[in-house]
N, C-alpha and C positions, 0 to 999 in steps of 0.2 A: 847584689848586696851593696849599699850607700854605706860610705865610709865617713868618717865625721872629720877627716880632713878635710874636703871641701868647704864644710862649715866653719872650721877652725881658722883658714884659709881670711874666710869674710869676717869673722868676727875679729880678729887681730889687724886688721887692717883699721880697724877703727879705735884701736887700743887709744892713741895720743891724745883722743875724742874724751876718754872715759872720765880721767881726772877732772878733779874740780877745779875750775878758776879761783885765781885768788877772790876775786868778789864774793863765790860762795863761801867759802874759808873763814874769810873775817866777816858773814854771816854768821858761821858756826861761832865762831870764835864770842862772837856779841851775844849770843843767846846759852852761852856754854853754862851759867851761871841757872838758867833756868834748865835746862835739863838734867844739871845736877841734883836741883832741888828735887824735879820731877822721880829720879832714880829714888832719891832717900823715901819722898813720900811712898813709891812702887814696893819700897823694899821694908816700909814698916807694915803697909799689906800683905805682903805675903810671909812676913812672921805671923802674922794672925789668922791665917788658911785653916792650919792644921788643928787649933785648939782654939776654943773659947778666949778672946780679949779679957786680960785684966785690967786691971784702974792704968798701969806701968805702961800698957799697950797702947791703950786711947790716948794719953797721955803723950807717946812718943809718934801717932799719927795725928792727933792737933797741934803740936810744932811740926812735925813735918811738912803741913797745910798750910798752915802761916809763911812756914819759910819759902813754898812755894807758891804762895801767892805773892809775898812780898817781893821774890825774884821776877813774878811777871809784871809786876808792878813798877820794880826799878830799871826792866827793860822798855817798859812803854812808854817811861817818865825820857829813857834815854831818844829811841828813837824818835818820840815828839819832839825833843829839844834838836835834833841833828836837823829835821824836815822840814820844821817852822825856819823860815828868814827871822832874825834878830828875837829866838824866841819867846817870840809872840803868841796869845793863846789863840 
């Protein structure tokens, strides 16, 4: 019989490995505004799973869609201006 210590063994040995650097971090951190949007848009979807869209429903998934589009929009507006020198288009 293999015991799952030996594995446990190797896989902790890599634990320090696992976390994120800060470089990913204030990756998330930068895009954190568009994956919130993303949740609200996911989450006016699945109010609408179970039953028939009312006028109320479509309604609160076309702002949802705006807002997230608008957040990927003001993220791209941002990393274009970080990556361009003096930016420039």
């Amino acid at each position: 019989m293999n015991h799952i210590v030996t594995v446990q063994e190797a896989v902790t040995a890599f634990a320090d490995f696992i976390e994120p650097t800060n470089a990913e971090l204030d990756a998330i951190e930068l895009e954190m505004p568009v994956i919130l949007a993303d949740v609200d848009l996911l989450d006016a979807h699945i109010i609408t799973l179970d039953r028939t869209p009312t006028e109320l429903d479509a309604r609160r998934i076309r702002r949802a869609r705006r807002r997230a589009l608008a957040a990927r929009v003001a993220l791209l507006n941002r990393t274009a201006d970080a990556t361009l020198p003096g930016g420039a288009a």
